[in-house]
N, C-alpha and C positions, 0 to 999 in steps of 0.2 A: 477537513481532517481526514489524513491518510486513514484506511482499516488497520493496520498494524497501530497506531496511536490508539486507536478506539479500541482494538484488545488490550491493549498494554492498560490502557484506565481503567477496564472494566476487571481484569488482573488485578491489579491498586487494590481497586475498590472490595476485590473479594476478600484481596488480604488483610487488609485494613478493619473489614465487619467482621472479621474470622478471628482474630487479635483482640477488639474490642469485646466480641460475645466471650472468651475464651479466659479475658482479664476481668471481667463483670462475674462469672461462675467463680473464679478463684476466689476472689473478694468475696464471693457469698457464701462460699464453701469456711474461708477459714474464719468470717462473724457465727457460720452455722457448729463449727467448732470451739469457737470458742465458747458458745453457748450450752455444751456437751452433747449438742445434739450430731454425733459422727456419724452413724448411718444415713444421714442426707446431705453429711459433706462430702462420703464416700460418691455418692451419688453426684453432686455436680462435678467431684475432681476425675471420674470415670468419664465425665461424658468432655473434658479438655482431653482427655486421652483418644474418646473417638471423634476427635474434633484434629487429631492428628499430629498435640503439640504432647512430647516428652522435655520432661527437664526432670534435674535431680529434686528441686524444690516440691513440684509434685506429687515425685515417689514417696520423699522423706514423709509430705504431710498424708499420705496414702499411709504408709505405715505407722506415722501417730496416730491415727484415725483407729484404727484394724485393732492398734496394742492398746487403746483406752478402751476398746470390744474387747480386750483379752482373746484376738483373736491371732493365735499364735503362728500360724505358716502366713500367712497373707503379712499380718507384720512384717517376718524375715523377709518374705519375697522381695518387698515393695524396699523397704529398706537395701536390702542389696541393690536391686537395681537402682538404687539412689546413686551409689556407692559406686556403682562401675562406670556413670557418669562426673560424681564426684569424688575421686578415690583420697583427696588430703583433707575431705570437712570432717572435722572430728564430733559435731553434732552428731553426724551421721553414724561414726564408727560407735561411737557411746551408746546412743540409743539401739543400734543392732546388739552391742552386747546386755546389754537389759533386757533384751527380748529374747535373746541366747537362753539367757538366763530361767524362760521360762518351760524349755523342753525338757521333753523325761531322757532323752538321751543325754549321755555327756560320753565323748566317744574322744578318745585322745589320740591323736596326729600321729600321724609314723616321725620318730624323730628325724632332725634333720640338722647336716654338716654345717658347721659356721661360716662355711664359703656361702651355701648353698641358703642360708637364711639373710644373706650380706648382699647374696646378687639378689631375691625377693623384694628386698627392702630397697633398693637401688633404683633396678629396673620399675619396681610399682609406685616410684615418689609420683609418678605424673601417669597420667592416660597417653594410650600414642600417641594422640593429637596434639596433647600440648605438649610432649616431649619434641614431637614434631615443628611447634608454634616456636619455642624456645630457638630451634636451629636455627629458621627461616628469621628470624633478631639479629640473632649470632653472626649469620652471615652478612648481613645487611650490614651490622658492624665491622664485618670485617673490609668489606668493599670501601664503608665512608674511610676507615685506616688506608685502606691502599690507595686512595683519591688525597686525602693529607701526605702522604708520605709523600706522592708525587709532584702535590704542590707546592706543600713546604719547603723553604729554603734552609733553614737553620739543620746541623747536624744531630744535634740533640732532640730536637721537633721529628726531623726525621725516624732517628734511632724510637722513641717511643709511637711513635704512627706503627711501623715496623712490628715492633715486639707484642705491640696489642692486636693486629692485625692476626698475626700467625697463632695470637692465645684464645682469641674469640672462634676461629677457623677453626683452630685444632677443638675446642668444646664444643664447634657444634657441629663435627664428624661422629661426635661422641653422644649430643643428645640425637645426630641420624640414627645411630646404632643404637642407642637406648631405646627408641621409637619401633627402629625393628623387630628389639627382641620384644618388647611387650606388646607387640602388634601378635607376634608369633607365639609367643604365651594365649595370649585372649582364644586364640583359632584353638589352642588346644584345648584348654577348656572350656566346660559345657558345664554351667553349674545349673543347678534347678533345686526345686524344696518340697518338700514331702508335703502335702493337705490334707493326704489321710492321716486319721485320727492314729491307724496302728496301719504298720506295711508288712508282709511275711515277703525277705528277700530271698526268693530261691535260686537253687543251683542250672535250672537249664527252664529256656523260653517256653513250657507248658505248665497248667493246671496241677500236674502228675507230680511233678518235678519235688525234690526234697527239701524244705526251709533248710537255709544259710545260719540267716539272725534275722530281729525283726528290729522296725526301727517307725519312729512314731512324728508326728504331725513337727513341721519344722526345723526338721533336720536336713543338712545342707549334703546335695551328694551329684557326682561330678559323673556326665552321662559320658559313655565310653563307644555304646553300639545301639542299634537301632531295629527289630524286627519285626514286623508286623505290628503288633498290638505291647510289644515288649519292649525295653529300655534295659538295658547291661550299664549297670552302675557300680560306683566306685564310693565309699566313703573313708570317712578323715584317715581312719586305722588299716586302712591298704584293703580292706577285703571290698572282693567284687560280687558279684551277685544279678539276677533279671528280677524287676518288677514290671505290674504294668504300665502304660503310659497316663493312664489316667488318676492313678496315685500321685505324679506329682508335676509343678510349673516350671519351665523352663525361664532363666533368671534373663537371659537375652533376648526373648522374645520379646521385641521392641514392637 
């Protein structure tokens, strides 16, 4: 047996025992939850995290864990990041706002144009990937239509081979560009969630500096700039402001 076989199995082999330990914690995590005991479900579904495997299902159950502690950022956190891996489970979206639901902030959104809430809604039905996944279909379809067109004899066979070909094409130019833009959405935000209990947002990156507003454990707030020991943040209601880095968790940090 070549050495490239013999790493290739022992490869297998790691992933295989990596898989099995990783679905053996899950399982035990969610009998240990279901028994209420969540503080040591937190504990096996952290250690599939540093075992190197993300999925939405994890986070969510990271997050029921946290919110049956009534622990109010760590719930949102884990929940969002559920979310931006699964952005149409509506489990997911329900239970984030239940735990919304449990902050002292209620902070209301800078309004926004009905264009501007219609492309949101649009572009965020799917994650890039699978707006991406959709295309790479599309096209596939469109190829078997141009391989019928050219084989089929009948004019009518044709005329439809034809008109479906150019309709799957043209949708999936459309879910390329939908891909795009929520690819280029994502890069620009930077959401993260407040852990401290109370945060004082101030006006410039020092100690000195003059309170803004204050804003409190699980509120969602969108990082803008980065200095030293400082984060230039953005919340729902447009105002900006620096805290420090260690007041809050950044939701991408995969």
């Amino acid at each position: 047996m070549s050495i490239k076989k013999i790493a290739l199995l022992i490869c297998l082999g790691w992933f295989t025992l990596g898989f099995s330990q990783n679905e053996a914690l899950f399982n035990e995590a969610t009998e240990l939850y279901n028994n209420g005991e969540y503080s040591s479900a937190i504990e096996n579904y952290k250690k599939i995290l540093e075992n190197g495997e993300h999925s939405a299902s994890l986070y969510f159950n990271l997050g029921n864990c946290h919110y049956k502690l009534n622990s109010i950022g760590p719930s949102i956190y884990y929940y969002e990041k559920a979310l931006l891996l699964a952005p149409n489970n509506t489990e997911i979206q329900n239970n984030l706002r239940f735990a919304q639901n449990m902050r002292l902030d209620a902070i209301e959104e800078v309004p926004k144009t009905e264009l501007s809430r219609i492309y949101n809604v649009v572009v965020g039905m799917f994650s890039s990937d699978q707006w991406a996944y959709i295309a790479v279909g599309l096209i596939f379809l469109f190829v078997l239509a141009y391989m019928a067109y050219y084989f089929l004899r009948s004019a009518n066979q044709k005329r439809v081979a034809f008109i479906s070909g150019i309709f799957a094409l043209s949708i999936g130019i459309i879910c390329i560009l939908m891909a795009y833009l929520n690819y280029q959405q994502y890069k620009r935000d930077d959401p993260a969630i407040v852990f401290s209990k109370e945060v004082h947002v101030i006006s410039e990156p020092n100690n000195n500096s003059t309170i803004i507003f204050t804003i409190h454990e699980g509120t969602k707030v969108n990082v803008l700039e980065e200095l030293e020991d400082w984060k230039r943040v953005r919340i729902a209601d447009g105002q900006t402001g620096w805290l420090k880095n260690n007041t809050i968790k950044i939701v991408k940090d995969f």
